[in-house]
C-alpha positions as CSV (number, residue, x, y, z in Angstrom):
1,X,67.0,147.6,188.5
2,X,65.3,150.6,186.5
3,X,65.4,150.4,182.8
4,X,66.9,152.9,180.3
5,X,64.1,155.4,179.7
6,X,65.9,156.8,176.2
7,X,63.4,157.1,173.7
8,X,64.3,158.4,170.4
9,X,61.1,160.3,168.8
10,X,58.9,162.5,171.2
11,X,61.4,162.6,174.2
12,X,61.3,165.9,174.6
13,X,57.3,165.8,175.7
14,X,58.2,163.1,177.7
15,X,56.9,160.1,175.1
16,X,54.3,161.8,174.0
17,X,52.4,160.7,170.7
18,X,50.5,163.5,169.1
19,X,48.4,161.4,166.4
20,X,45.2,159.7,167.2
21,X,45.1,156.1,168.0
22,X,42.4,155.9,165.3
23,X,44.9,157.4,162.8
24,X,47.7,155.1,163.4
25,X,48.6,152.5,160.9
26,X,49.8,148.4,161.5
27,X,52.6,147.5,160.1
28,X,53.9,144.0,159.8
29,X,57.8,144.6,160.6
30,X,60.5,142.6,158.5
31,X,61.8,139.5,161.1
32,X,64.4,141.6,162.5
33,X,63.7,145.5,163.5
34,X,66.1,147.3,165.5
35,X,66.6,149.7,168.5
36,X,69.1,152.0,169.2
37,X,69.4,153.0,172.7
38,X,72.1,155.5,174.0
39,X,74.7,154.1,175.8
40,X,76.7,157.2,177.1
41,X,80.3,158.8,175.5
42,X,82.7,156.5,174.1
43,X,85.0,156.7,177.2
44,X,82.7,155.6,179.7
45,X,83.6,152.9,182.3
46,X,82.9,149.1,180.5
47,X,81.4,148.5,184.0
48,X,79.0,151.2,183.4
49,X,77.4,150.2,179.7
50,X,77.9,146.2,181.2
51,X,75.3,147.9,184.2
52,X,72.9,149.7,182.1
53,X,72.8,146.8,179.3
54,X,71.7,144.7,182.6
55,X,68.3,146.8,182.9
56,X,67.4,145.2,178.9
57,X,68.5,141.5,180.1
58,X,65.7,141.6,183.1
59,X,63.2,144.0,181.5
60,X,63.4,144.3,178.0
61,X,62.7,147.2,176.4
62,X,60.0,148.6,178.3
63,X,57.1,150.2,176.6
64,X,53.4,151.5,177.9
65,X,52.7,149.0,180.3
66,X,56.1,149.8,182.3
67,X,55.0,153.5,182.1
68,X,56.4,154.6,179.4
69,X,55.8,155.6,175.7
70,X,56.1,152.7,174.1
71,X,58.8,150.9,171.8
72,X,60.2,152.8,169.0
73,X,62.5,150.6,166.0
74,X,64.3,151.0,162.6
75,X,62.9,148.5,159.9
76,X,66.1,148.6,158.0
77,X,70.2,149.1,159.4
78,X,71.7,149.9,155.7
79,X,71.5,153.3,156.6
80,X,73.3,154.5,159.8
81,X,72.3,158.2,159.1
82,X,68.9,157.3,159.0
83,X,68.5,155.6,161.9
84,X,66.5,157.2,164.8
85,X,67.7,158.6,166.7
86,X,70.8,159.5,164.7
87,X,69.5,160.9,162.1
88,X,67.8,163.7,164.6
89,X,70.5,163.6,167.8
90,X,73.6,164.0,164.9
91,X,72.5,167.7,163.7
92,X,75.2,169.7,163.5
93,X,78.0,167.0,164.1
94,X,81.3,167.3,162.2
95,X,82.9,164.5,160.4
96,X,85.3,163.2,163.7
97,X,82.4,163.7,166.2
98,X,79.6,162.8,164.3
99,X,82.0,159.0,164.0
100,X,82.3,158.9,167.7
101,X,78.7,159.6,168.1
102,X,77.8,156.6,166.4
103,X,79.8,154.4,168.9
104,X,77.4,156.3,172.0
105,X,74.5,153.6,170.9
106,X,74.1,150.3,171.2
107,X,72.1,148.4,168.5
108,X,69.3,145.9,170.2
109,X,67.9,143.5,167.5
110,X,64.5,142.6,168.2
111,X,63.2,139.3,166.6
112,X,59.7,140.1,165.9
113,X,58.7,136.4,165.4
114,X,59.3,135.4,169.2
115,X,56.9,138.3,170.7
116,X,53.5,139.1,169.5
117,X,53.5,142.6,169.7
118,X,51.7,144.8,167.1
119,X,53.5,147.2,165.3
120,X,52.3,150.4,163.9
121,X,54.2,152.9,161.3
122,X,55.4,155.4,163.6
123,X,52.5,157.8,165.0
124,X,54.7,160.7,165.3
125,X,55.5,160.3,161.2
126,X,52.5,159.3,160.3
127,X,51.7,162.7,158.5
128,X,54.9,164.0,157.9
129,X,57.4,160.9,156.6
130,X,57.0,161.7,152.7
131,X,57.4,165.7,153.4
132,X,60.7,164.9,155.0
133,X,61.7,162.2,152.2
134,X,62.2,159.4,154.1
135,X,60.0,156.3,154.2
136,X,57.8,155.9,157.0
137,X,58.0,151.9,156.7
138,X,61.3,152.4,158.7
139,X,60.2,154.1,161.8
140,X,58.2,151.7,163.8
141,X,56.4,151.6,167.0
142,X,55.1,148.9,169.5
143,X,53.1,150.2,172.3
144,X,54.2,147.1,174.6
145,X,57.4,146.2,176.0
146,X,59.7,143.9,174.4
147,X,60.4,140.8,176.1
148,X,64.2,140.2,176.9
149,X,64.2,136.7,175.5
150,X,63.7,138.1,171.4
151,X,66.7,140.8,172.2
152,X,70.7,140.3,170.7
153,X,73.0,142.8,171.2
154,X,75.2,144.7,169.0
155,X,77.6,148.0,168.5
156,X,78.5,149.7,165.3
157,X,82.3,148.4,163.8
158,X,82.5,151.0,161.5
159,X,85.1,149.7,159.1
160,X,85.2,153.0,156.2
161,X,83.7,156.6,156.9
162,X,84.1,159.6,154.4
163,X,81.4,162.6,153.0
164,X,80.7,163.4,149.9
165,X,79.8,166.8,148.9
166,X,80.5,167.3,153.1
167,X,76.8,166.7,153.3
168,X,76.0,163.2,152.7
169,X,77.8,160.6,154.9
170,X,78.5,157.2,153.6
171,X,79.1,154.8,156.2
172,X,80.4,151.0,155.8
173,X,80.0,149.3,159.1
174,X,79.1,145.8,160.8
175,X,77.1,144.9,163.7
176,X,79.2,143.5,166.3
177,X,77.9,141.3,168.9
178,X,77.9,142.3,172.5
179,X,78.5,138.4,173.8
180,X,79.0,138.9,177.0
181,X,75.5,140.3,177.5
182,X,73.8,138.2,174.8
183,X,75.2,134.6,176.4
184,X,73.4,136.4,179.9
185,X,70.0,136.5,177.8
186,X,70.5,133.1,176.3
187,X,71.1,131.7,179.7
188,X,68.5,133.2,181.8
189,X,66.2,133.0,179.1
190,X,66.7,129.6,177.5
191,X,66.0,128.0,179.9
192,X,62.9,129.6,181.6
């Protein structure tokens, strides 16, 4: 089964990462980082996300030496509106579509102390991250893929939405967990 190519930053080159290796910078990630992957409309087939969320029980999330560009992850989940790639994919939502957009990704938790993967502060914001006042500690990326075995799955409850100012979204929310496909990971997993 193929693997959900989404990637949030650079997807437009095709994963491309403009900054020099020698320019990037590690970054020891908090225990939990997180990945948002797009999961299709909100009225999409339950048989069709249960399919796709297969590819990241076998695979993981695949990065470089799958061919392709490498893991990308949010360091904190306080902030829906900053998370990548909602922050950038959201431009120009209203109020009622930008809430249903947040229910088109799912939220993979990645427990960083099961792989040993190194993480850098995100190439592509390397440069730019205070310009565009946000802090480049929460934009992550691991060149290597993301064994299946330190994944959980999760989808946005939003529980209160309203804008101030319409301009600044405030957004109470859990993460729910996806057991169906997390009890698949424990099992296969587990046990290997």
């Amino acid at each position: 089964m193929e693997s959900n190519k989404y990637c949030p930053i650079g997807r437009k080159k095709r994963h491309t990462i403009n900054t020099p290796k020698s320019e990037w910078k590690k970054y020891r990630p908090d225990r939990y980082v997180y990945h948002l992957n797009y999961i299709g409309k909100v009225n999409q087939s339950d048989e069709d996300k249960f399919l796709k969320r297969l590819s990241f029980v076998f695979d993981g999330i695949c990065g470089k030496d799958r061919g392709l560009g490498g893991v990308w992850a949010n360091n904190q989940i306080q902030n829906v509106t900053s998370l990548w790639p909602i922050c950038f994919d959201s431009f120009g939502l209203d109020n009622y579509e930008y809430l249903r957009f947040i229910y088109e990704f799912d939220v993979w938790r990645i427990d960083t102390s099961l792989i040993n993967n190194t993480w850098y502060l995100d190439p592509n914001l390397i440069n730019d991250a205070t310009a565009h006042g946000i802090y480049a500690t929460d934009y992550l990326y691991c060149e290597h893929t993301i064994h299946p075995s330190a994944l959980k799955l999760f989808t946005f409850d939003v529980r209160d939405f309203c804008f101030f100012n319409f301009e600044l979204p405030k957004i109470n929310f859990k993460l729910a967990p996806v057991d169906n496909i997390n009890r698949i990971i424990k099992n296969k997993w587990e046990t290997s």
